[in-house]
C-alpha positions in Angstrom: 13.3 15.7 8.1 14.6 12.5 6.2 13.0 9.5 6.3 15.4 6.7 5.2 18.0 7.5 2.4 17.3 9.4 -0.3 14.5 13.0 -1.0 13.6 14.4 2.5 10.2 14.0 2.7 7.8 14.5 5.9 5.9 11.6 6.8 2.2 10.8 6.2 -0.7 11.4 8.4 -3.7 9.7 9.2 -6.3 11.3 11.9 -3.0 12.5 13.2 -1.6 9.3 13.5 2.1 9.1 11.4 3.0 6.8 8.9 5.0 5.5 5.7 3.5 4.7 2.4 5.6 3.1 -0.3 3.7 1.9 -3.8 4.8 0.3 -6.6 3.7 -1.8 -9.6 5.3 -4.8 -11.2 3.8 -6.5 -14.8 4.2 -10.2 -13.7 2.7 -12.4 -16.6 -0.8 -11.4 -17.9 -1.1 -9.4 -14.8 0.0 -5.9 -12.8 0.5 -6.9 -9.2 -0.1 -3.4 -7.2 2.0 -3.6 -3.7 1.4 -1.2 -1.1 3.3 -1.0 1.7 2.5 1.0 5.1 4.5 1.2 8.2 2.9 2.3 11.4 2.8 1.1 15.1 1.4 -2.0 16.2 -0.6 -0.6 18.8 -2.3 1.2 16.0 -3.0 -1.7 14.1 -4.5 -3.3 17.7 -6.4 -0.5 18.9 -7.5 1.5 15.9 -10.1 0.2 13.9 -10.7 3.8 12.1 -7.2 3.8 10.9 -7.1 0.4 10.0 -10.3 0.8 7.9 -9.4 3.7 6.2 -6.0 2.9 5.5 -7.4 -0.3 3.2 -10.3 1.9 1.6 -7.2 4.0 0.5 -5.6 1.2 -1.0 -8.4 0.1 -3.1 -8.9 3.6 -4.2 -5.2 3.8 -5.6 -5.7 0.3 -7.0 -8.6 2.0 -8.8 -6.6 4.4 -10.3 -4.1 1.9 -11.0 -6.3 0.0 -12.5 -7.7 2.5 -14.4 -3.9 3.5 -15.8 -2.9 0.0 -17.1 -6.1 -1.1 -18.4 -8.2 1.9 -18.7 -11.3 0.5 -16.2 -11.7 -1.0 -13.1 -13.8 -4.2 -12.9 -14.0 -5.3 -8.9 -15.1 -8.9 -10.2 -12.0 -9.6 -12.2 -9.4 -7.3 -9.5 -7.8 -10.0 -6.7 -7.5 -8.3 -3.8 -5.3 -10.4 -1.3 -5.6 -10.2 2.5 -3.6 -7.4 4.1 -0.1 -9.2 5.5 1.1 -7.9 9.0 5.0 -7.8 9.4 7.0 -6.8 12.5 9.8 -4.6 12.1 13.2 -5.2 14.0 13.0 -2.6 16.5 16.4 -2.9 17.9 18.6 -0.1 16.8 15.5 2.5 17.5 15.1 4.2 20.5 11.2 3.8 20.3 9.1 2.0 22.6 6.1 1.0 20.5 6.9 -1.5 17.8 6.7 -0.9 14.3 4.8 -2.9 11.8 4.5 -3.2 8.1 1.0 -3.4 6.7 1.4 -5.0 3.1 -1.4 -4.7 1.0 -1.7 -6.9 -2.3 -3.6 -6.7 -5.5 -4.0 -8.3 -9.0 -5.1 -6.5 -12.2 -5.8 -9.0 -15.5 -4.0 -7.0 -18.1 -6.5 -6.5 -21.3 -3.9 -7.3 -24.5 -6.3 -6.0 -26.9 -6.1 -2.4 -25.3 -3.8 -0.2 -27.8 -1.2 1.8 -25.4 1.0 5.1 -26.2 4.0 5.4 -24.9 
């Protein structure tokens, strides 16, 4: 199965409940902002508390890692986590009946200059 263009990849689950993940991470000053973007159905953002709560404690477990890759720690003082940002998707040319939603998920890392990288 495809999913978009590009590697043919099954999608994601969550307590059986299908989605699409896509992660990235961008150096933007003194600072790595981590973006994590979800799409799922809005009914399952309405309804599903369980999913919506593990779907964020996923997040900051990546950022964790993330973290942990550009600066080797995590400090959760210093980390700014941003409120999760709901965005409908244009559900024209589908032949679905439950909308689609994005769930964007935002987070800044202080970059420590003194740390000596390899690359």
């Amino acid at each position: 199965m495809t999913n978009g263009k590009g590697i043919a990849m099954p999608k994601k689950r969550v307590n059986g409940i299908p989605y699409e993940e896509l992660n990235t991470v961008k150096i933007v000053d003194n600072n790595a902002l981590y973006l994590s973007t979800v799409e799922t159905s809005q009914i399952n953002i309405v309804e599903n508390l369980n999913w919506r709560q593990k779907s964020y404690e996923s997040f900051k477990k990546r950022l964790e890692q993330v973290s942990k890759d550009y600066t080797g720690g995590y400090d959760e003082d210093l980390v700014v986590i941003h409120d999760p940002m709901i965005v409908d998707v244009d559900n024209k040319d589908n032949d679905l009946e439950e909308n689609r939603v994005l769930v964007n998920f935002a987070a800044l890392i202080p970059l420590n200059h003194n740390m000596k990288r390899v690359h």
